[in-house]
N, C-alpha and C positions, 0 to 999 in steps of 0.2 A: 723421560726417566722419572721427572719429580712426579707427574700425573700417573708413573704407574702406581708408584709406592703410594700416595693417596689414598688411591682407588683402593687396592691391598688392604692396608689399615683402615680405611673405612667399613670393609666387607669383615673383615676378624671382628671390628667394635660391634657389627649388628648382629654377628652369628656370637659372641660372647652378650650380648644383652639377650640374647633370641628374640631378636626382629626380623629374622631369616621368615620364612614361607616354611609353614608348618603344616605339610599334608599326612592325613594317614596313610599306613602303609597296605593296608587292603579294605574294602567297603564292603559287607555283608547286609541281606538284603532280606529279609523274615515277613512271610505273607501266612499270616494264621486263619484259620476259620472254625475248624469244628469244634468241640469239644462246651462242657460247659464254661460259663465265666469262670470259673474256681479254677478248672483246669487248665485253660488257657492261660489265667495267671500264674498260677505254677508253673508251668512248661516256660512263659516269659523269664520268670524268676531265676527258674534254673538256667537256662540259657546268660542271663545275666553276671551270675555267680560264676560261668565258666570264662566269660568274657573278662570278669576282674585281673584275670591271668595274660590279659591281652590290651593292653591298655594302647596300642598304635591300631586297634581293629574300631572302625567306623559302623557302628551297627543301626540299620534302618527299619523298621516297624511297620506293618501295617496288618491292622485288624479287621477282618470284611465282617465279623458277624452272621458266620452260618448262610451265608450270601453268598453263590457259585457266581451270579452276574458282575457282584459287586466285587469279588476275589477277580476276576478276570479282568475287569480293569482296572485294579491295583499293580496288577503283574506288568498288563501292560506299560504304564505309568514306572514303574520300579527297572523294566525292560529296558526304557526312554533313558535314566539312571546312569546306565552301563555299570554297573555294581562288579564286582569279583565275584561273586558267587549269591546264590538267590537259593534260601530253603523255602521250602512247598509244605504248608498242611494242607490238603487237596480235599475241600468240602465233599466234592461227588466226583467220582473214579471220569465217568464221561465228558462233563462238562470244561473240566479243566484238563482234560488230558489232550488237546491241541494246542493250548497256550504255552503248556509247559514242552511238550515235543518243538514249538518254535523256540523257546529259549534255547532250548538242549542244542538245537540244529544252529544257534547263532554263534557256538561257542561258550557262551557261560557256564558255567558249571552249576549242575541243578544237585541239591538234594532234597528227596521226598520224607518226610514224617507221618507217621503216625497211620497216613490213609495211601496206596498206590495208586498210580494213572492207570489207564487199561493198557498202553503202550509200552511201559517199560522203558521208556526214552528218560532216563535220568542218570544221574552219576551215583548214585549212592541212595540208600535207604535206611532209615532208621525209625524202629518201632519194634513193637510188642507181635506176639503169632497173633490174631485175629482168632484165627482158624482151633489154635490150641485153647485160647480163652473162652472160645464155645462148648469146645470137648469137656474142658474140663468142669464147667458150669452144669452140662449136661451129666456126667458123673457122677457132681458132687450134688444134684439135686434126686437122682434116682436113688441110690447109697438113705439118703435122708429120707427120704417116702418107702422106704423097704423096698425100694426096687419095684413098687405097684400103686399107681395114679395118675393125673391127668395134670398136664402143664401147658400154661401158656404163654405168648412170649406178646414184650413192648419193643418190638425195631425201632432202630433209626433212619434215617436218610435210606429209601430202600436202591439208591445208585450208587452208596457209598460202597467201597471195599471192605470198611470195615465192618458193615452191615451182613455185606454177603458172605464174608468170610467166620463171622463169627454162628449165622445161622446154621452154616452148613456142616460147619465143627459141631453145633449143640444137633444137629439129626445122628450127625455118624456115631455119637454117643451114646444118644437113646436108642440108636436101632439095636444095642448090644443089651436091649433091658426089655421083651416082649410085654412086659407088663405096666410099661409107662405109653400114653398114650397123650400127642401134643392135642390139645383142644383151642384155643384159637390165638391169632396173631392180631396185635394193636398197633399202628405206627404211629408212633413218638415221636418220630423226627427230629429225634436227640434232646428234647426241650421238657421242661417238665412240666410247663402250663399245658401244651396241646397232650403230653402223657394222661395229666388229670382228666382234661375232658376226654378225651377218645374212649380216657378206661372207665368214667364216669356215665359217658354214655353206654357202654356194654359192659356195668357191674351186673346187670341179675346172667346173663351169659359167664363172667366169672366168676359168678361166686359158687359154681360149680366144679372150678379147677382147684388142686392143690398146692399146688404153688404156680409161681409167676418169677421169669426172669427176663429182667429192662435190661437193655443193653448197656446203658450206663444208670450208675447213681442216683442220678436229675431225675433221670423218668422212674427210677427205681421209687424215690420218694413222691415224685406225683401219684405213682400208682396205689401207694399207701392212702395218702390222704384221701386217695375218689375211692376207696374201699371202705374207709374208716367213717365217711361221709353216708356211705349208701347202705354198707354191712358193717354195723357197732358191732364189737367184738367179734372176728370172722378170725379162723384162724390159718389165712392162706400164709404159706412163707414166700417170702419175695427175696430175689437175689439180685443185686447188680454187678456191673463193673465199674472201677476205677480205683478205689479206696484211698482216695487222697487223704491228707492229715488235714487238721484243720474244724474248725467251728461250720457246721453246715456241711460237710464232706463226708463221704464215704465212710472212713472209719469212724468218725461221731457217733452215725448212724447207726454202724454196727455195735459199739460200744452201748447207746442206750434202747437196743432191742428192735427199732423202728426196722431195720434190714437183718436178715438172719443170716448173711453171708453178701461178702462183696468180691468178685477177682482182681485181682492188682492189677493196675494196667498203668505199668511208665511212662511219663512225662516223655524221656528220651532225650530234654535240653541240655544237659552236659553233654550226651553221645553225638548229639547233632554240632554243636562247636569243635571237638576233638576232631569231627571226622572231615570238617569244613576247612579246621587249619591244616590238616592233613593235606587235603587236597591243594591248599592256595599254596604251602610250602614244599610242594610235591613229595611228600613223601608216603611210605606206601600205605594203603589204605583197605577195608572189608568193606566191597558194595552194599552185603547184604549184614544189616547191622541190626538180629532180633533181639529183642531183652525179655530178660527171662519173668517170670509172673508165678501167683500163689494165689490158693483162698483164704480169705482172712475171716472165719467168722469168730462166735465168741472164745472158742478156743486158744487164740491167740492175738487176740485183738488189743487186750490190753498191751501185750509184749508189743505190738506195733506201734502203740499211740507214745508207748514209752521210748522207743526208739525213734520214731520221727519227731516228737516234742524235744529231746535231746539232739535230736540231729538239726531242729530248726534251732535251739538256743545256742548248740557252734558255732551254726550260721549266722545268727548277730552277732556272738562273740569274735566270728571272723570280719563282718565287716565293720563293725567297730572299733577292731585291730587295722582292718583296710584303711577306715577314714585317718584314725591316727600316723599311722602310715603316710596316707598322701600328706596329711598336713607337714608333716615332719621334713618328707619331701621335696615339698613346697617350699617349706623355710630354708632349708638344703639349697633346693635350686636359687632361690633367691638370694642365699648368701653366695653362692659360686656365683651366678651374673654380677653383684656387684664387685667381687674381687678381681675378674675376669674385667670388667668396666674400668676400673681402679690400675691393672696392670696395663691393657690397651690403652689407656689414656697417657700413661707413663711414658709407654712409649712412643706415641702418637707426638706427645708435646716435644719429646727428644727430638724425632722425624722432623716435626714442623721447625724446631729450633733451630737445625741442621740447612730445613729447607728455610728457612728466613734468612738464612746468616748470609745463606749462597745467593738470595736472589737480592738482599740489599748490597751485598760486592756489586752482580752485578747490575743493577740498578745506576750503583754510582759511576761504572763504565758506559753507563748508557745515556747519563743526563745532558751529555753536553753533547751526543749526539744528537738525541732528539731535540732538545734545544735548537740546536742548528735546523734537522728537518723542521719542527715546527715554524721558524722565522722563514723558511722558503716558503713552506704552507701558507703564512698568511699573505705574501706576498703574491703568491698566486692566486688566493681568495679574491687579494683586492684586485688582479689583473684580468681575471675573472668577471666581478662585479661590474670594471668600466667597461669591459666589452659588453657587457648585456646591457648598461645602460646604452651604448652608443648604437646597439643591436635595433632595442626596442625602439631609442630616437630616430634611426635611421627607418623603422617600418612605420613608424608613428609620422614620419614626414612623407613616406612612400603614402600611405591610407589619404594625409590629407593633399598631396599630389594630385594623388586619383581622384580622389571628391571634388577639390574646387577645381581642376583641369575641365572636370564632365561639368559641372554647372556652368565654369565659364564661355564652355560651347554654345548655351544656349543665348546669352548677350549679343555675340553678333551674330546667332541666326532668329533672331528678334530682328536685328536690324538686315535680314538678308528679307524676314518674310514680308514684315508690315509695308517695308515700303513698294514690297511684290503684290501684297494685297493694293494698294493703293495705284499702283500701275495699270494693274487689270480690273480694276474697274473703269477706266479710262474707254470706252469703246471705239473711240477714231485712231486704236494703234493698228496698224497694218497684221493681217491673219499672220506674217511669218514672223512678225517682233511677239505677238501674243502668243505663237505657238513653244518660239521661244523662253520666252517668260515663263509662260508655263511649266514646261521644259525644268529650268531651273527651278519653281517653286516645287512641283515631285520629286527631284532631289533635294533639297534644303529639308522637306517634310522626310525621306527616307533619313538623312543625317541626322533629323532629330530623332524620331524613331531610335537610331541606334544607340545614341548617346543617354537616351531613356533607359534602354537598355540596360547597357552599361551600370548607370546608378543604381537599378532593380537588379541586379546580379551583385554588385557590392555591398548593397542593403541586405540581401537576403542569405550570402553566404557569409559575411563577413562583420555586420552589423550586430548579429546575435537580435535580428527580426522578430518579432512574435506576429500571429497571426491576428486578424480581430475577425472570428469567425462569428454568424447568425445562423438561425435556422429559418431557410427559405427552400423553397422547389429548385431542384437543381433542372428537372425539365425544362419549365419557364427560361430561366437561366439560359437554358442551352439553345431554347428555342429563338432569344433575343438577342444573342453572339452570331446566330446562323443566319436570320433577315438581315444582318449589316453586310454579309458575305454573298447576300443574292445581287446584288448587280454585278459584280464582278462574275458572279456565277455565270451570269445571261451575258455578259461581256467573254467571255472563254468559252460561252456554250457547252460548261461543266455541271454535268446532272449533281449538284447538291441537295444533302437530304438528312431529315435528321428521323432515326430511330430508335424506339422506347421498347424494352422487350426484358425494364425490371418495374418489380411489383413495388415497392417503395421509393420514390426519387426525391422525398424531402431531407434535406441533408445538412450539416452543421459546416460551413467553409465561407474563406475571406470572400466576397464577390470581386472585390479588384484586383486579387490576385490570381482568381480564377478566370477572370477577364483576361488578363494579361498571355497567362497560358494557354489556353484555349483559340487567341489571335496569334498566337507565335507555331500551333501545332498547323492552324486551317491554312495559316501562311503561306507554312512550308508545304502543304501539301499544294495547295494551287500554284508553287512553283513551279513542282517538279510535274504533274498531272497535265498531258496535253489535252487541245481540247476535245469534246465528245466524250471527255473520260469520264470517272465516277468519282463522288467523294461521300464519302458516309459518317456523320456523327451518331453515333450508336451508343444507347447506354443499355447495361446489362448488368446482369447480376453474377459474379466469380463462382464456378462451383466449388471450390477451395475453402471459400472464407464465408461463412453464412451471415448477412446482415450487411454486409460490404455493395458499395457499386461499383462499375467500372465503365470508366468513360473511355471508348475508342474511336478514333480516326481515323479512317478506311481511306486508302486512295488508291487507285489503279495507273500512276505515276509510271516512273522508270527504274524505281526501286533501287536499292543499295548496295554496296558491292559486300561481300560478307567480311573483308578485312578490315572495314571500313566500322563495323556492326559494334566492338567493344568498344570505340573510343568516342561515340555522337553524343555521351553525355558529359565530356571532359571541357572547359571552358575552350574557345577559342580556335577548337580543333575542324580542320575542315579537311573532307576528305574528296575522293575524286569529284565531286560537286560543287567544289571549295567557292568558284568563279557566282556563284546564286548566292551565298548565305557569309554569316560573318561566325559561324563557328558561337557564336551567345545564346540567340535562343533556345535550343535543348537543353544546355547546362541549366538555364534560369527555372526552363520546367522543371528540372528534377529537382532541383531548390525547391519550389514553391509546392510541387506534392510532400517532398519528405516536412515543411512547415505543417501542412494538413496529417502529417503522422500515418502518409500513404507510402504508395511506390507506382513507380513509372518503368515501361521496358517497351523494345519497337523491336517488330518483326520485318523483316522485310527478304525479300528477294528479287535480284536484279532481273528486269523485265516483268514482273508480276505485282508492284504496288508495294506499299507498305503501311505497316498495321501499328500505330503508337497506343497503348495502352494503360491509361488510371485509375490506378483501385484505391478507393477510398473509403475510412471506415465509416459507418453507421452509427448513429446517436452521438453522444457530447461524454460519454464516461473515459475518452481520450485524450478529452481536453481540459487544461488548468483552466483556472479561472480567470485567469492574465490572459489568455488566450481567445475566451467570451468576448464577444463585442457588446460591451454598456454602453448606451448613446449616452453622450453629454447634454445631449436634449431631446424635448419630444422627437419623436420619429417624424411628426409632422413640418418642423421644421428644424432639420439636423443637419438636411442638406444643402440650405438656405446660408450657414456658416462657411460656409467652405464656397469662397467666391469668387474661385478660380473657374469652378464651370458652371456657375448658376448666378444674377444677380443679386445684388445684398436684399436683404429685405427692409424695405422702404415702405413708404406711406406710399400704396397704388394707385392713388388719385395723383400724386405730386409725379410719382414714375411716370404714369400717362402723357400726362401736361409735360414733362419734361421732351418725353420720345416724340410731341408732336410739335415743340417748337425747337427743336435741335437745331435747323437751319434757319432760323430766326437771330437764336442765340439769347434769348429773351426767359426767363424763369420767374414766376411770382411779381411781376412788373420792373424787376432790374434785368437792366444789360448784364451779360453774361461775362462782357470783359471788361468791367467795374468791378469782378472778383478777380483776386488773386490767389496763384498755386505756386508752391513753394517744391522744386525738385532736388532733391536728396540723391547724388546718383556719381560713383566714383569713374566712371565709363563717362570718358568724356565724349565718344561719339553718339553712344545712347542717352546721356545727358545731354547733349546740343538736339538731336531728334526729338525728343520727346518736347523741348523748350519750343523747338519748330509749329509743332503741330498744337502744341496749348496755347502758342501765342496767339492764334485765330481767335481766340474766345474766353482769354484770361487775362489777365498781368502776371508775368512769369517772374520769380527768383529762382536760382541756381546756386546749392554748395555743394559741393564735391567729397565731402564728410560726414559723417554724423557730428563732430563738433563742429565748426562751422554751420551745420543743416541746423543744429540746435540755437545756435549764436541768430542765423536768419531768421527764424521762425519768432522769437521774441520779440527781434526789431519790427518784421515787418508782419507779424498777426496776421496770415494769409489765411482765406477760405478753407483753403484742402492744400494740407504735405500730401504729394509722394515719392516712396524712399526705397532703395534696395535695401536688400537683410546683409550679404556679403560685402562687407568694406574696410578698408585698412582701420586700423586702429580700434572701432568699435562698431560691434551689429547696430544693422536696422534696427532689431528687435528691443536691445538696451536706449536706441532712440527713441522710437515709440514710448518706453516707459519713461522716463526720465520727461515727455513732452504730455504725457497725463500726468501726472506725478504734480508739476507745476502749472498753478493755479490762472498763469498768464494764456499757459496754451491746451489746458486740459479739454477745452469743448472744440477745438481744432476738430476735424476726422482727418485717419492718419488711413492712406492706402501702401502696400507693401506688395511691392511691384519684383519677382526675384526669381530665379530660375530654381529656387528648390521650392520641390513639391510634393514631399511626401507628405502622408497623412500627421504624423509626427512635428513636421517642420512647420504644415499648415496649423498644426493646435499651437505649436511653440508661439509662433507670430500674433494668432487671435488673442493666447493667455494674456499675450502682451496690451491689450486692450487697443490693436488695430482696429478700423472699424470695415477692411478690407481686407481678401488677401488675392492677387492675382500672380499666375508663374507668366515664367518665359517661355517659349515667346507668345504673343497674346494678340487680340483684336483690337487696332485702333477706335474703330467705332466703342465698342465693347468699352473700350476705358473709361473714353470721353463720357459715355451714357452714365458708367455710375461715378464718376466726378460731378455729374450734372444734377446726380440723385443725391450724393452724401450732401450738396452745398445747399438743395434745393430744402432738403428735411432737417439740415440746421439752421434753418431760417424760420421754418415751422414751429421747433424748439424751441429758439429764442424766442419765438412770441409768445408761445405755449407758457413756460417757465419764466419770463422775465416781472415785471413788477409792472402793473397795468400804468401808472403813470410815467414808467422809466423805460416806455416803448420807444420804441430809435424811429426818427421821420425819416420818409425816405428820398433822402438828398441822390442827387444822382452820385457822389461818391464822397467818403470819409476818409480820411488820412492814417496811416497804419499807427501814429503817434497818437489821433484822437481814439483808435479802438483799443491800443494797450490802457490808454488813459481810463477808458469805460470799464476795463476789465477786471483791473486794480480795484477799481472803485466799487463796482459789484462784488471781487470778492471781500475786500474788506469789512463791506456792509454784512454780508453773509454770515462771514465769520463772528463777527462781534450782533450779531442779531438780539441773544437774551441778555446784553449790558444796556443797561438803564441808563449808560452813563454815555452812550454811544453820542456824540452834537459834532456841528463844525471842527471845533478846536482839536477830535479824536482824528477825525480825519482828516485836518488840514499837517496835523504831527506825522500820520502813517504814508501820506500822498505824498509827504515834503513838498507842498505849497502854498500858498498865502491864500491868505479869506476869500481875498476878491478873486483868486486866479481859481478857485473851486464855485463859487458863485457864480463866475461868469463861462467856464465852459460847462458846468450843469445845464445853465439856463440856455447857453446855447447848440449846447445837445441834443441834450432832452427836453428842455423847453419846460421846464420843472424846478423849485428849491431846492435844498438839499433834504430840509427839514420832510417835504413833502416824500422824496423821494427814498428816505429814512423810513415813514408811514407807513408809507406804498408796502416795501418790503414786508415790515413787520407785519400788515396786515393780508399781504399774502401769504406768510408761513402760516401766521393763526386760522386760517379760511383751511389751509392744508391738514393742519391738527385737528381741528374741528372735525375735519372729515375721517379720523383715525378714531375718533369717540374720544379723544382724550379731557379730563376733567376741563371747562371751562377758566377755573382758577389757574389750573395749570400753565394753561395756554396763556395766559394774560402775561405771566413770568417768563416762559418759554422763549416769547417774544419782546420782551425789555418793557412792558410797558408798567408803570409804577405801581398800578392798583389796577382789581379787576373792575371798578364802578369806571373808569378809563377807559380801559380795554373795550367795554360793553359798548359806552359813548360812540369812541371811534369806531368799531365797525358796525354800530348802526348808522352812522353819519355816512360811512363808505357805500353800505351794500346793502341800505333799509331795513334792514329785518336785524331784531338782538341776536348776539350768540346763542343765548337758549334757542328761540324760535328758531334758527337755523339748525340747529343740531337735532332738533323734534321734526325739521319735514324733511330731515334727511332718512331718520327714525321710519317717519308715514310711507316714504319713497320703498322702502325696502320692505 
């Protein structure tokens, strides 16, 4: 009720301001053409001055300028409009009389002026006799010649009506005068420029006639001036039509001799409004609407000019009355809208007063209702909020369930494989224990398989995975997934094959996810496919999608049952086949195409095979840039990082020597278990295995932690950590850092031994400045080799980088207290390297020990002073900068030593040759 009355008073305030929609109440629509400018503007004018009587009439204009093509599409255009009514001054009777028969026939209401259609298809006409304006021309010019002479005429437009109707009135005239005889015709085509020349060119042909009548004025007065041009003082009389008022017009003309008579010929623009609102108000109306006409020459010429000059000064004095008028109005209307604004507001405020008074009552019967709703409101907010907390902890425990559940699968089939590899190499087991063994290692390997799975399904649907796509040959590609699939081929005696039948196979996608896919489609098809059957990797080109591939997998199997056919891409789902597959690998493909911004779909039918099909798009403008695969390093060696299936990259001379005394146990001339490894591992069964098999060729420590793993590793300074990433309380990964970080175990190599392996998990580990990363489960040899390579090329290092006097002899073995001892003491030096101030007493303070207890495990170390061993260093770094081009001076500072005439001494005393000379044949070298 309160929003009707709003609405109400809202709509009165905008129709009392007049903010209402203000349309007129009919559109009239005026297409002019013939006549001269003068007379066109008068006919506007008048037209005008009838319109001041209509002030809700929309009046629309258009001028074609003696233009029948350019009038026709005016009309057209005006047609588009939909106006009320459309007046016609119709250039030429022909040309426009189908334009104006389709208005007529659309319904509008047409009226004709001044000229007719030949069709007679209008509502009304209004104009002057044509026909009588000829007669009477022709009359009044025989009467003036005695009734005996020759005349000629200036036409217009010879298709016009008005043309024709006015010549054939000037013959029927003269034929009642035997003694006037017409001598020739000039067409004017209503204009007074082409009247001059036409009559300019056939003046000596007129200046044989006696008079001459132009159909209108215009050409009346050209015809003068090309007479008065070619024959000075020639005494033809000339007559026209129109006698407009005016300066330049007809009765001028007449008035100062130049025309010896003009016929009247009206405008018709008041007749034509009267008869239009006639029409639009229906009421009743004369189709045929002539006006009546005279000759005006000097006989009454003046009484015209007096009469129209008077008749034009009413007419400003009328509209000058008109503008005061409006403005008055105006003022009028503007003072009603604000009273009217002034009274609606009055009452408006009342209404509103009315309506505030009612809605604050009830407002205050409302507060303590809603109060009350609002406190259950927030109450349920908050009971709301801890379900979703307990929601999302509850899925956030289910995700990491699943995650560390599938990794920890692979722990103990680590310890199901390696020690199955190690079994079977054994060759005095009996054929049925090994057949056995085996046996079991193709299942352990199908369990892993799955549980791979598994992860690459949780990764990819759930992880919010990005691709790391390249551009490489997907042929190649296809053709290097299909030679791993040939022995089993020739084992099933399954015609495998692969076919190319598209023009482009260079393509932008992950390879290890296309790997994965492509072994989960050939899989399944060599399940189900008996043998002698077919199996086809076919790449082709979609006809659908141009630029697209599509990868399909053909097999002449036993085909799918078609109930079976909606659900093969649903996770988990198995259908009458169920006993062969685990219901993962289809869902994981359709993951891994829609990652490539594809689509995947299988055909099949039961007993005839079935058809898996991937369409993939073409070029890279599909993929973000997150997407791109940027190597972290050269492409040369990127793969080299990732040392889970390739070994690390090591010095290949020390790899060699290493791979050929493996059964020695023997590396660079120490025994191999004189080194110690230090295992990191919460799995206490895979941590006693692994202790098993290192204790052949190391000294083992064991913690069960990363704190503890980090606690050993300081105490006892082993060769090589290796650690798992998954453990209670803290990652492998956070140990790794923390064991570079400090300076005691930073040149350690840290191997990172863990059942996750994705791409992601392996960069996570390396950032961590592992110098290894291997998954589960793995090759015992394998391990052992690069435990044998990391220890071998930190040995190398250490000689490489250490201090040429501060080289370690090689005892057959050192105490882990004398190598923290060493280590300390290298870094120290290190660190304090450009203090001048660095002697005994610095570091007998930082070591916490006595003069002699630093003098004498130096000396029996190293076999070196301190002082010396001090040197050594410094004059190692300076040989280093040297070699960076850095100033000489520099270097002297750099490395603590007091002056560069010092600096210079000492390492010519070291290395023979001065700092300058050394840095000029490094200069020559290059």
């Amino acid at each position: 009720m309160r929003k009707s009355w709003i609405i109400i008073c809202l709509v009165a305030l905008m129709q009392a301001c007049g903010l209402g929609d203000h349309k007129p109440a009919y559109r009239i629509a005026f297409s002019q053409c013939v006549g001269s400018d003068a007379w066109r503007q008068t006919m506007l004018e008048e037209m005008k001055r009838e319109l001041s009587f209509y002030p809700d009439v929309e009046f629309i204009y258009r001028d074609a300028d003696n233009s029948s093509e350019l009038q026709i599409r005016q009309l057209h255009e005006l047609q588009r409009m939909r106006p009320d009514l459309i007046i016609v001054s119709p250039n030429e009777a022909e040309p426009l009389t189908p334009v104006v028969d389709d208005i007529f026939r659309s319904g509008t209401p047409v009226i004709v002026t001044d000229r007719k259609t030949a069709s007679g298809q209008y509502h009304a006409y209004v104009g002057a006799d044509n026909y009588k304006i000829g007669y009477m021309a022709g009359q009044y010019l025989a009467e003036q010649l005695g009734r005996r002479g020759t005349i000629s005429e200036v036409t217009g437009l010879p298709g016009s009506s008005a043309t024709i109707e006015r010549q054939r009135g000037l013959h029927d005239a003269l034929n009642a005068y035997p003694g006037i005889r017409l001598l020739l015709q000039v067409n004017g085509q209503w204009l007074i420029d082409v009247a001059r020349s036409q009559v300019a060119r056939q003046a000596a042909q007129l200046s044989t006639a006696d008079a001459i009548f132009a159909y209108n004025d215009q050409m009346a007065l050209g015809t003068y001036q090309a007479l008065q041009e070619a024959l000075p003082g020639n005494r033809i009389k000339i007559v026209g039509v129109d006698a407009l008022p005016g300066e330049n017009n007809g009765l001028h003309f007449v008035a100062e001799n130049v025309l010896d008579a003009s016929m009247l010929y009206p405008t018709g623009g008041k007749e034509c409004i009267q008869t239009a609102m006639a029409i639009l108000k229906d009421q009743p109306y004369q189709r045929e609407n002539i006006l009546g006409t005279l000759v005006v020459d000097s006989t009454n010429v003046q009484l015209m000019r007096l009469q129209t000059d008077k008749i034009i000064s009413q007419q400003r004095d009328i509209d000058k009355q008109q503008q005061l008028f409006a403005e008055q109005q105006k003022i009028f209307s503007n003072q009603r809208r604000v009273l009217n604004i002034l009274v609606v507001s009055l009452v408006l405020v009342v209404v509103f007063a009315g309506i505030s008074f009612y809605s604050l009552k009830a407002n205050w019967d409302k507060n303590k209702q809603l109060e009350h709703q609002n406190h259950e409101i927030l109450e349920q907010q908050q009971r709301i909020l801890e379900m979703t907390k307990e929601v999302e902890q509850a899925a956030e425990a289910k995700i990491n369930f699943f995650t560390n559940i599938s990794h920890e699968f692979k722990t103990p089939l680590s310890l199901i494989l390696v020690p199955l590899e190690e079994l079977l190499k054994n060759g005095k087991l009996p054929e049925g224990t090994h057949r056995s063994l085996a046996l079991i290692k193709r299942n352990a390997l199908i369990l892993q398989h799955l549980v791979s799975q598994l992860i690459d399904l949780r990764r990819v649907g759930y992880e919010g995975l990005h691709i790391k796509a390249k551009r490489q040959s997907l042929l190649l590609f296809c053709s290097s997934v299909v030679q791993c699939f040939r022995p089993l081929a020739q084992q099933r005696a399954v015609n495998l094959r692969l076919e190319n039948e598209a023009s482009e196979t260079t393509l932008w996608f992950d390879q290890d996810l296309m790997e994965k896919l492509l072994y989960n489609l050939l899989s399944n098809a060599f399940k189900f496919t008996p043998e002698g059957g077919d199996i086809v990797l076919r790449l082709t080109e979609p006809s659908s999608d141009r630029g697209w591939v599509e990868i399909q997998v053909v097999d002449t199997g036993v085909g799918i049952a078609e109930a079976d056919l909606p659900h093969l891409f649903e996770p988990f789902y198995q259908g009458e086949n169920h006993a062969q597959g685990s219901g993962i690998g289809l869902a994981l493909c359709k993951e891994i195409a829609s990652l490539h911004h594809g689509r995947i779909a299988l055909y099949s039918e039961r007993g005839c095979g079935t058809t898996v099909s991937i369409c993939l798009p073409g070029g890279s403008d599909h993929l973000s840039e997150e997407e791109k695969f940027v190597p972290a390093f050269p492409e040369t060696e990127r793969d080299f990082h990732r040392v889970g299936t390739e070994l690390p990259m090591l010095d290949p001379k020390v790899d060699a020597r290493a791979m050929e005394q493996e059964q020695v146990g023997e590396v660079e001339g120490y025994a191999m278990n004189t080194h110690s490894v230090l295992i990191v591992e919460d799995h206490a069964e895979m941590r006693q295995f692994l202790a098993d098999k290192f204790a052949e060729r190391f000294t083992v420590f064991t913690a069960p932690d990363a704190k503890e793993g980090f606690r050993e590793a300081v105490e006892q300074l082993p060769d090589l950590i290796l650690s798992d990433v998954l453990m209670p309380k803290e990652l492998g990964t956070e140990l790794v850092r923390k064991l570079k970080a400090d300076v005691r175990t930073a040149t350690i190599p840290v191997v990172l031994l863990t059942a996750r392996g994705t791409d992601e998990q392996i960069r996570t580990g390396l950032e961590s400045m592992a110098d290894a990363y291997l998954t589960k489960p793995f090759n015992m040899d394998y391990l052992l080799v690069v435990a044998q390579n990391l220890i071998a090329n930190r040995k190398i290092l250490q000689r490489h980088f250490s201090s040429e006097v501060a080289e370690l002899r090689p005892p057959g073995y050192i105490a882990a207290a004398d190598k923290r001892f060493l280590s300390e003491l290298a870094w120290v030096v290190e660190e304090n390297i450009a203090n001048s101030e660095l002697n005994v007493d610095y570091l007998c303070e930082r070591l916490a020990v006595s003069r002699i207890q630093l003098y004498r495990k130096v000396k029996s170390l190293l076999d070196c002073s301190i002082n010396d061993y001090i040197s050594g260093h410094r004059l190692k770094r300076a040989k280093l900068l040297l070699q960076q081009d850095v100033p000489i001076n520099s270097v002297a500072y750099q490395t603590g030593f007091s002056s560069p005439a010092y600096f210079s001494t000492a390492f010519k005393n070291k290395y023979g040759v001065s700092p300058s000379a050394f840095k000029k044949n490094l200069a020559d070298v290059v």
